[in-house]
C-alpha positions in Angstrom: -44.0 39.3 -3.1 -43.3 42.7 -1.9 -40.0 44.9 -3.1 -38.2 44.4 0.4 -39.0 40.7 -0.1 -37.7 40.8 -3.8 -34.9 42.6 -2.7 -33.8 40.1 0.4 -33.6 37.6 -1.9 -31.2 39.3 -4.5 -29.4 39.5 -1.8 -29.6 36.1 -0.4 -28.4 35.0 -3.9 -25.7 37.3 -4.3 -23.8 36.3 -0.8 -24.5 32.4 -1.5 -22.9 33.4 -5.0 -19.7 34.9 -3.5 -19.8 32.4 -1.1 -19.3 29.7 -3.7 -17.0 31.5 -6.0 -14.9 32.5 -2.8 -14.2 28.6 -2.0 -10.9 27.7 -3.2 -10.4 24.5 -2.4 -13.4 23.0 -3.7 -14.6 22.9 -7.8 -18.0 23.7 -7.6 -20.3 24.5 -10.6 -23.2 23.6 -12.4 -24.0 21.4 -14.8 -27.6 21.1 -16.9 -29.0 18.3 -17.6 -27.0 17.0 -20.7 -23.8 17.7 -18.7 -22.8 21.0 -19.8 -21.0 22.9 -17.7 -23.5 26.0 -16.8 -21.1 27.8 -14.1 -17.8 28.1 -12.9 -16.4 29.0 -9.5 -12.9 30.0 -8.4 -11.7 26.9 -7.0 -13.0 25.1 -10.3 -10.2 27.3 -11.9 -7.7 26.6 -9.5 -8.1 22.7 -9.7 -8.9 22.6 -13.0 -7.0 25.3 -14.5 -10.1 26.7 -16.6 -11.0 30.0 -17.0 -15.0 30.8 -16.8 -14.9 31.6 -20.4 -12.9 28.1 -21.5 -15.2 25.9 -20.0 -18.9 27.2 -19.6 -20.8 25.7 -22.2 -18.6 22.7 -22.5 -19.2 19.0 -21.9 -18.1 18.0 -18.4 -16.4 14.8 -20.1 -13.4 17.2 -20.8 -12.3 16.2 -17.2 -12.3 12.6 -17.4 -9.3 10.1 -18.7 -9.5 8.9 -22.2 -9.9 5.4 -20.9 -13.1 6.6 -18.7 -14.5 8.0 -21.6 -13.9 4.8 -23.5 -16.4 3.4 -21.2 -18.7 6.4 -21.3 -18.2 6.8 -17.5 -19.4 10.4 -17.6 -22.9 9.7 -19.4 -23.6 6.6 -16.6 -22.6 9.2 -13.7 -25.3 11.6 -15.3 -27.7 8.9 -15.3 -27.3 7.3 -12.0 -27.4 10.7 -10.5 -30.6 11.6 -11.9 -32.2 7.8 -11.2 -30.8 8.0 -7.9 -30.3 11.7 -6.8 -26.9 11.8 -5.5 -23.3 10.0 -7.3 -20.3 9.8 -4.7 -17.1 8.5 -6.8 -13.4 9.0 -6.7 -11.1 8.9 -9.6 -8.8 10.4 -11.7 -9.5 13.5 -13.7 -7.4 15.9 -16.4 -6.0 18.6 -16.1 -6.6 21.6 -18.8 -2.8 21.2 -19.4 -3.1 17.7 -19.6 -2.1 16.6 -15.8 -4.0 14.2 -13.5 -5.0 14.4 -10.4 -7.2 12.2 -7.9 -10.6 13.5 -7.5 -12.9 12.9 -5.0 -16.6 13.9 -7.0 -20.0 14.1 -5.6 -22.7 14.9 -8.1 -26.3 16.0 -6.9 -29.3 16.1 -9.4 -31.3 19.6 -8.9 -34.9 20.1 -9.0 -36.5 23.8 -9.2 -39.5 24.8 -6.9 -41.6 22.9 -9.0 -40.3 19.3 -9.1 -38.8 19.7 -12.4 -35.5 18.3 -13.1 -32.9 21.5 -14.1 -29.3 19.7 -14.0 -26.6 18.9 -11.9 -24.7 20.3 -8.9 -21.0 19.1 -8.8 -18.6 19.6 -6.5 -15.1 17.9 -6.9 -11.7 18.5 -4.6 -8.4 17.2 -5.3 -7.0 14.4 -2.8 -4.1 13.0 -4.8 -1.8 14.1 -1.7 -4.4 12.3 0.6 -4.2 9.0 -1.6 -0.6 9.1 -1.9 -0.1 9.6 2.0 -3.1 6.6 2.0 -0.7 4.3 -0.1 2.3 5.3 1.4 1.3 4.2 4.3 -0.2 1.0 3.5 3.3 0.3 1.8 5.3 1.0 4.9 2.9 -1.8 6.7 3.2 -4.0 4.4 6.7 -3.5 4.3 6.8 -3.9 8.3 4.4 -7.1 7.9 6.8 -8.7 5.4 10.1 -7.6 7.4 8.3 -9.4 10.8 7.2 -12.8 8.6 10.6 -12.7 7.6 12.5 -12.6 10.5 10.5 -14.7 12.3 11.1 -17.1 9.1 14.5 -16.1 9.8 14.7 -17.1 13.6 13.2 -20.5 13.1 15.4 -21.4 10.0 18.7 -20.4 12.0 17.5 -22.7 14.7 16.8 -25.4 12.6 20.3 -24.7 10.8 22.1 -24.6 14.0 20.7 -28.2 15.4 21.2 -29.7 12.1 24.9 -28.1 11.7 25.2 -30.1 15.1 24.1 -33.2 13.6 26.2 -32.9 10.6 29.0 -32.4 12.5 28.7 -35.4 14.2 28.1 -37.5 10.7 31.5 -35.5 9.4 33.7 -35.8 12.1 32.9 -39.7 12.9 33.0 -40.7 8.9 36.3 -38.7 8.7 37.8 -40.8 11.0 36.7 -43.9 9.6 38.5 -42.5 6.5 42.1 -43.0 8.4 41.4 -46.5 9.2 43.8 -48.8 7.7 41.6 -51.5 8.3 38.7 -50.6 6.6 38.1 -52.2 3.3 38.0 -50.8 -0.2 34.4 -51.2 -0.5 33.5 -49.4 2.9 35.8 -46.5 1.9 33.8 -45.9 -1.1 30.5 -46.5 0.9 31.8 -44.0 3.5 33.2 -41.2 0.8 29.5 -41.1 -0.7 28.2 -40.6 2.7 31.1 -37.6 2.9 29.5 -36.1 -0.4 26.0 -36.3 1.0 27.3 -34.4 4.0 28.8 -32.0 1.9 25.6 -30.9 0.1 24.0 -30.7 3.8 26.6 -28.5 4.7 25.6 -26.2 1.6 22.0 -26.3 2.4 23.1 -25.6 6.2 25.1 -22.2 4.9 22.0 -21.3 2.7 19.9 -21.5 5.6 22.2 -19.5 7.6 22.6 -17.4 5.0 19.3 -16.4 4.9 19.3 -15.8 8.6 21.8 -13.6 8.5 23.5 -15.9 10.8 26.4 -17.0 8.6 30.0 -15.9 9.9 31.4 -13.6 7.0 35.2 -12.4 6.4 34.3 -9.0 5.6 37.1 -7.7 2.9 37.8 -5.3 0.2 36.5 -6.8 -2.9 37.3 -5.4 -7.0 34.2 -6.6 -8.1 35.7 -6.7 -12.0 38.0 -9.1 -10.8 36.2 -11.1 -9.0 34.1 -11.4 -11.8 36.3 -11.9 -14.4 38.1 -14.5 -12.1 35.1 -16.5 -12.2 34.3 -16.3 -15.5 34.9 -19.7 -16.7 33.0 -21.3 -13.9 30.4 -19.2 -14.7 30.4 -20.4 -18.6 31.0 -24.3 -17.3 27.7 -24.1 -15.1 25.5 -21.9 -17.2 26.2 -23.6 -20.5 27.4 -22.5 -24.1 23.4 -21.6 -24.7 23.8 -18.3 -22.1 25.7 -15.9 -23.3 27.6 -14.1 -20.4 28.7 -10.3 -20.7 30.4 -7.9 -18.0 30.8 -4.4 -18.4 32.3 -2.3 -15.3 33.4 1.3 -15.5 37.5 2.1 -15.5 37.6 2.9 -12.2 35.3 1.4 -9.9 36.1 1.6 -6.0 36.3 -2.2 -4.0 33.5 -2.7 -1.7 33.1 -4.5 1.5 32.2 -8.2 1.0 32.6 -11.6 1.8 34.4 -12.4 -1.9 33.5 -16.3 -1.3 30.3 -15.9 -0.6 29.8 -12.5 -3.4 31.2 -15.3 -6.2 28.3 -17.9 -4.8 25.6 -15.1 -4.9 26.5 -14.2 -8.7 26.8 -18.0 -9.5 23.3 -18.3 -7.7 22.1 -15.8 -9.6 23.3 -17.0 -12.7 22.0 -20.1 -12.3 18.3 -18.8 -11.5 18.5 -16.4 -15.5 20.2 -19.5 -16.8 16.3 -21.5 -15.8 14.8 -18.6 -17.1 15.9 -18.7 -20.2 15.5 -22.8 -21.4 16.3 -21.8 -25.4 19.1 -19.7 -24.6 19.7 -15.8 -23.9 21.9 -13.0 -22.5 23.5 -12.7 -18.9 24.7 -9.3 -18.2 26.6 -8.2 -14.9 27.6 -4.9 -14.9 28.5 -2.1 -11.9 28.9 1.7 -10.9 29.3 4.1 -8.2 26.1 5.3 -6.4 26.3 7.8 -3.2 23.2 7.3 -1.6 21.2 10.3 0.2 19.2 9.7 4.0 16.3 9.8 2.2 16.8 5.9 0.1 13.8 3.5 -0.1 16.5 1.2 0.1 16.8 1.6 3.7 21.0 2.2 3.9 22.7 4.8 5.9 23.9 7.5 3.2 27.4 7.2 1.8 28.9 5.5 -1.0 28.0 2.3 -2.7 28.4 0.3 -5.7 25.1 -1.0 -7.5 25.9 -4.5 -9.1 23.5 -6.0 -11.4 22.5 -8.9 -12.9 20.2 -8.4 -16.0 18.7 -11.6 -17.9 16.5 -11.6 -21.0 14.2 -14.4 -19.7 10.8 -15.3 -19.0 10.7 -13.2 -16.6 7.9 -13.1 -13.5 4.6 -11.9 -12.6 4.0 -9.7 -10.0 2.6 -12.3 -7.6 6.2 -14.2 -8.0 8.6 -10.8 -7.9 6.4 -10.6 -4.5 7.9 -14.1 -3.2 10.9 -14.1 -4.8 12.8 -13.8 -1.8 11.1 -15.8 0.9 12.7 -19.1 1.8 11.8 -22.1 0.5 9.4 -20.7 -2.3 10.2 -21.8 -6.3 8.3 -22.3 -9.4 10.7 -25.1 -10.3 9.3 -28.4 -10.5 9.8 -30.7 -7.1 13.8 -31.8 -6.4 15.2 -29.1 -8.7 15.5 -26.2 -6.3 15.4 -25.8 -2.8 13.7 -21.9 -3.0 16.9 -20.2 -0.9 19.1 -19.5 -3.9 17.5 -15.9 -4.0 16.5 -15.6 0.6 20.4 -16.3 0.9 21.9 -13.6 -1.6 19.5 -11.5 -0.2 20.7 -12.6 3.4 24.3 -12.2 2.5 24.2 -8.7 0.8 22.3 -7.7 3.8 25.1 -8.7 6.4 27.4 -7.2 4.2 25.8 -3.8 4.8 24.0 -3.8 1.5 20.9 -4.1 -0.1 18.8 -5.8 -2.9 16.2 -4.7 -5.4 14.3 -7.1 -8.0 13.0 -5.7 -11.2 10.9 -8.1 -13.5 8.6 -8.0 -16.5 6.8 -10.2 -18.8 8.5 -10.2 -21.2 11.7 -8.3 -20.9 13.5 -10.6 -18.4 14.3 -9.7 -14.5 17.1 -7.2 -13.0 18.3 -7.5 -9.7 20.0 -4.8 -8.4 22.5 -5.0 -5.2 24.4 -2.0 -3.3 27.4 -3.3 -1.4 28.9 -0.5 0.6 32.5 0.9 -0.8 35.3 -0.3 1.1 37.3 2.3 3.0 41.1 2.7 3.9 40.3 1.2 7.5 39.1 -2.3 6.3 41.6 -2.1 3.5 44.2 -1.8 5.9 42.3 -4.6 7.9 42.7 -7.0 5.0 46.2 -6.7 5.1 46.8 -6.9 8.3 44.8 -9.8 8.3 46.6 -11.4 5.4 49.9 -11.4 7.0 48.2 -13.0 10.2 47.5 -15.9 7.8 51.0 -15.7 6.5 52.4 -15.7 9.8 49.8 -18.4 11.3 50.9 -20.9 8.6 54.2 -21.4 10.7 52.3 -23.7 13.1 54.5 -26.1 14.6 55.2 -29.8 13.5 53.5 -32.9 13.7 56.2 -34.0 16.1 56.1 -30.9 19.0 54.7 -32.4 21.9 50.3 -32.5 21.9 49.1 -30.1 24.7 46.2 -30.7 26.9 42.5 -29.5 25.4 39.3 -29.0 27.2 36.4 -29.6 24.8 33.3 -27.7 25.8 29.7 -28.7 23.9 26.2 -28.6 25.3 25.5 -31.4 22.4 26.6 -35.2 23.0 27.2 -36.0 19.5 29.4 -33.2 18.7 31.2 -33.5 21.9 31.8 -37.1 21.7 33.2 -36.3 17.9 35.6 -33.4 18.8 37.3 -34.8 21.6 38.0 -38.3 19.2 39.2 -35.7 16.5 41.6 -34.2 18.9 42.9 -37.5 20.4 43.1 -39.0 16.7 45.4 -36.2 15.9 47.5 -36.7 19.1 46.1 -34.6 21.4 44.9 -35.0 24.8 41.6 -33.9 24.9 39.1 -34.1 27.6 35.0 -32.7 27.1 32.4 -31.2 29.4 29.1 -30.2 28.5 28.8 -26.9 30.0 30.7 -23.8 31.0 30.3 -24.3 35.1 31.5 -27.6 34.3 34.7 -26.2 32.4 35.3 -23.5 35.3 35.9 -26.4 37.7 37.7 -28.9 35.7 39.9 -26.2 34.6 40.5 -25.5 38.3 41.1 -29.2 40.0 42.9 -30.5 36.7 46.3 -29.0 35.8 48.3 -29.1 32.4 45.2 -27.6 30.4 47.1 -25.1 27.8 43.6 -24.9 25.3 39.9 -24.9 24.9 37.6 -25.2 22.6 34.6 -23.9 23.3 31.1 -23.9 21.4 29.0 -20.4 21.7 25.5 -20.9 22.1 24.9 -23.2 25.4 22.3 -22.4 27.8 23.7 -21.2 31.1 26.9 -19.6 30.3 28.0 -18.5 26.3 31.2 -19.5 25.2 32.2 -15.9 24.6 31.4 -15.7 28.4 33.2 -18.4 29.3 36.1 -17.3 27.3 36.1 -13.7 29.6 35.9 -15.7 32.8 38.9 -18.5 31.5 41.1 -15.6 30.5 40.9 -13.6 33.4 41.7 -16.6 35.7 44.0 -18.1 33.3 45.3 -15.8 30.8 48.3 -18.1 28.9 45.3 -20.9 28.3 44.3 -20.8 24.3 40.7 -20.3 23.6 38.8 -21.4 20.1 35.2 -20.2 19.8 33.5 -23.0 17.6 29.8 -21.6 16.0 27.5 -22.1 12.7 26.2 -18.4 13.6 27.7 -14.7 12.9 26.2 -12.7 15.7 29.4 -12.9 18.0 30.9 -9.8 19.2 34.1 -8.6 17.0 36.0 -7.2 20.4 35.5 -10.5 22.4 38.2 -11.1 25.4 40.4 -14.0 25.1 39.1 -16.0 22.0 42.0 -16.4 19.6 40.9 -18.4 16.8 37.5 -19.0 15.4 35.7 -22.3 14.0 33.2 -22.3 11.6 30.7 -25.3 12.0 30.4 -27.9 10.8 34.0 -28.5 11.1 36.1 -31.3 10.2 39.5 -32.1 11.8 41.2 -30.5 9.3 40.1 -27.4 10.5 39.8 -28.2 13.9 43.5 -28.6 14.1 44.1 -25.3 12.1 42.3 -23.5 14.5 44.5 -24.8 17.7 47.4 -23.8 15.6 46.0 -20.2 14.9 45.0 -19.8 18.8 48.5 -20.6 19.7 49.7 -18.0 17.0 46.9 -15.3 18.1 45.4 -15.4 14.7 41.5 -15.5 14.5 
């Protein structure tokens, strides 16, 4: 080989040596073939945080976990390498100060101009960022699956809550009546009243289902959450048992937030009842509160603001992570069949939810489960709300006597059964009550018949809603009452002429006190 030859390739090595010490974003170096490290290039020192003089002469094992050690995962790269030629493998690796990083590594045995084997060439590049963005986006889409199974879920149990709300109503209203009779004998009465109770437990199972649909009518309020506990404290003892042990601890001052209080107090008894199962030789409860002000930025999905994080902390069994995963879909439970109908967790989580909230499960085994809620803090507006609303009440309680004269009401139900029931409610209480079975059918009774002074009218009916209904009935015939009868929230706060509201499945009780609000202007 001539000097110009010789010369070339000095040179030839000399730029492909710069070349490799000027990458920085690659660790690239040499290893021989018991898995020293025989070179060192800059981006090795950036990644790594080695200096040339640290690290040459070292084993490359410095760079793996302890566990991976543990398993001699370095000494079966170096030997699959060199059986195979080339290793491809991602993992973590350490840090000189002790930090890990994700590592994507590909390790090449080398051969001189001879055959002969001479060591390693590795070449290693950080992709933690990468495999974070990789996870966070797999999170996000399963978060986006689970939101779609769950509304769809959702959809199909608020359908199925609404039809059977309609049939309970029917059973309620008709057994009610037969209640009155005078005729009826002792025996019957009793028959009938356990036939009430069964209702009764249908209705519950109805507003779980609701609930969970987020389909439940609230009465959003300013709530003290330390009161309302404390005012539920012995029913909490009386359901949970002298085995659980019930503790509350709230700050001094700790703002009200915007609730339903009714259906707050069935969530924490829900949720006491759940630790309570979870804890069969006996244990701790602990509900306890503070202030949070949530940035844009929350996992939890909430618009920024203030909030107050309730949470109810057992010292249970505890779950797994395949249950903390199902925890809140309907209908799922790891209780034994006919002791729990899987929505005690779907509905709190459907109620915080329509409260403007949100709800977090923590669980471990053992160490017993935490769930977290954030129920948005109640402002002056709704505070002044309340009391306005209050004194409605107040004022709406002098309805008029028994003996005032009945007015006319127009019943309007797309269902037979709850129809039928209603108008017999109305005419059992004195009333004169007439039913159609749509709203086209209302708009022309209402104009051939005269004397009509009130309507009650059900919401969701094909053709024409009853909040529409409602806007066409007032503006022909303003001075006629209007009650807007529905198992579902989703009805619009600002709707025109509807001056009481009826929660199904109603009984006629509270079919009477909602004529006597509508007449009142109290809804």
């Amino acid at each position: 080989m001539t000097q110009d030859n010789l010369d070339e390739l000095r040179r030839s090595h000399e730029q492909f040596r710069l070349l490799v010490q000027g990458v920085a974003d690659y660790a690239i170096y040499m290893l021989d073939p018991e898995g020293n490290v025989s070179s060192w290039n800059s981006g090795a020192e950036r990644i790594k945080g080695y200096l040339p003089d640290e690290i040459i002469g070292s084993h490359y094992s410095a760079f793996f976990t302890p566990e991976d050690v543990a398993r001699r995962e370095p000494w079966d790269n170096l030997v699959a390498a060199r059986e195979v030629g080339r290793l491809e493998t991602e993992g973590w690796r350490v840090r000189k100060d002790g930090t890990r990083f994700w590592a994507h590594v590909i390790l090449d045995r080398i051969e001189d101009e001879s055959g002969r084997f001479v060591g390693f060439a590795k070449v290693t590049r950080d992709v933690t960022e990468k495999r974070n963005a990789a996870i966070a986006l797999e999170q996000a889409r399963e978060a986006l699956f689970q939101s779609q199974k769950l509304e769809a879920v959702g959809q199909l149990t608020g359908g199925v809550a609404h039809d059977f709300n309609n049939l309970l109503m029917a059973i309620h209203g008709n057994l009610e009546l037969l209640t009155h009779r005078d005729d009826l004998p002792a025996r019957a009465q009793t028959l009938v009243g356990n036939a009430l109770n069964g209702v009764r437990r249908g209705v519950a199972l109805v507003q779980r289902m609701l609930a969970f649909a987020r389909r439940q009518q609230l009465h959003l309020a300013p709530v003290s959450i330390p009161d309302l506990v404390y005012g539920m404290s012995d029913l909490m003892r009386t359901s949970l048992g002298p085995a659980i042990v019930v503790e509350a601890s709230f700050p001094l001052s700790l703002p009200p937030v915007l609730a339903d209080s009714n259906q707050l107090e069935l969530c924490l008894l829900n949720l006491g009842v759940n630790a309570r199962d979870a804890m069969p030789d006996g244990g701790k409860l602990v509900i306890s509160a503070r202030p949070e002000t949530l940035s844009e930025d929350t996992v939890l999905g909430l618009p920024a603001g203030g909030y107050v994080r309730l949470s109810v902390a057992d010292d249970g069994t505890g779950m797994d992570e395949a249950t903390l995963a199902r925890a809140t879909e309907p209908f799922f439970t790891t209780k034994g069949a006919g002791k729990g109908t899987g929505l005690g967790l779907s509905m709190v989580h459907g109620i915080v939810q329509q409260c403007g909230g949100a709800m977090r499960l923590k669980s471990s085994q053992p160490g017993g489960t935490t769930i977290d809620i954030w129920l948005p803090v109640a402002g002056a507006t709704a505070a002044a709300m309340s009391q306005g609303s209050q004194a409605q009440v107040e004022h709406a309680g002098l309805a008029r006597s028994e003996d005032a004269m009945a007015p006319s009401v127009l019943v309007v139900d797309d269902d037979p059964l709850v129809l039928a029931t209603t108008v017999e409610m109305l005419c059992y209480a004195g009333y004169d009550a007439v039913g159609v079975s749509s709203g086209q059918q209302a708009l022309r009774l209402l104009a051939e018949a005269k004397g009509i002074s009130m309507m009650v009218t059900d919401q969701a009916m094909p053709g024409m809603t009853g909040v529409e209904l409602a806007a066409q009935v007032t503006e022909r015939y303003p001075d006629l009452h209007i009650v807007l009868a529905s198992g579902y929230a989703e009805l619009p706060g600002d709707a025109p002429g509807i001056h009481a509201r009826l929660q199904k499945p109603y009984g006629r009780t509270e079919l009477i006190a909602s004529l006597r609000r509508s007449e009142t202007g109290v809804a």
